[in-house]
Phi, psi and omega in degrees: 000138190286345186232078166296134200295353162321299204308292163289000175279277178357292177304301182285001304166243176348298182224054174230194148307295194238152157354307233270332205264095182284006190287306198292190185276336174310272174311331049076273173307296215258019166285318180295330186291306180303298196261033151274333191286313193302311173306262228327320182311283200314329200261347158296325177272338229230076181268336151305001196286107254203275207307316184297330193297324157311304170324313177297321186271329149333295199284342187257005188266298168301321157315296178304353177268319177318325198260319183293298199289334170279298191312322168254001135327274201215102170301321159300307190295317160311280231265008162255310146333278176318307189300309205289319192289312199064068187263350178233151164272000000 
């Protein structure tokens, strides 16, 4: 399995408060962020896979309400987020 709870401890570890804080929106977009990079990988080898390709477009639908919702919250906190990810060129 590609996500192992190490895996997600890591993740919120890295841009939550804690391990622990699954809540915030940081950890959250970058949770989201690991398994979309992961669909992508998987959809390059696998270009039919039609149910994952949704699934990715569901998850990048949800990153984006998430980023829009840190963005008028705390405009520092997006644009630390964005930088830390490298979600924009």
């Amino acid at each position: 399995m590609y996500l192992t709870k190490s895996t997600k401890e890591e993740i919120f570890a890295d841009n939550g408060a804690s391990k622990k804080d699954t809540g915030s929106a940081e950890g959250q977009i970058s949770l989201f962020t690991y398994r979309i990079n992961h669909l992508s990988l998987h959809l390059k080898k696998n270009p039919k896979d039609f149910n994952t390709e949704r699934s990715l477009v569901k998850m990048v639908g949800k990153r984006k309400s998430l980023l829009d919702y840190l963005k008028n919250k705390n405009i520092e906190r997006y644009r630390t987020i964005i930088k830390k990810l490298e979600l924009r060129k």
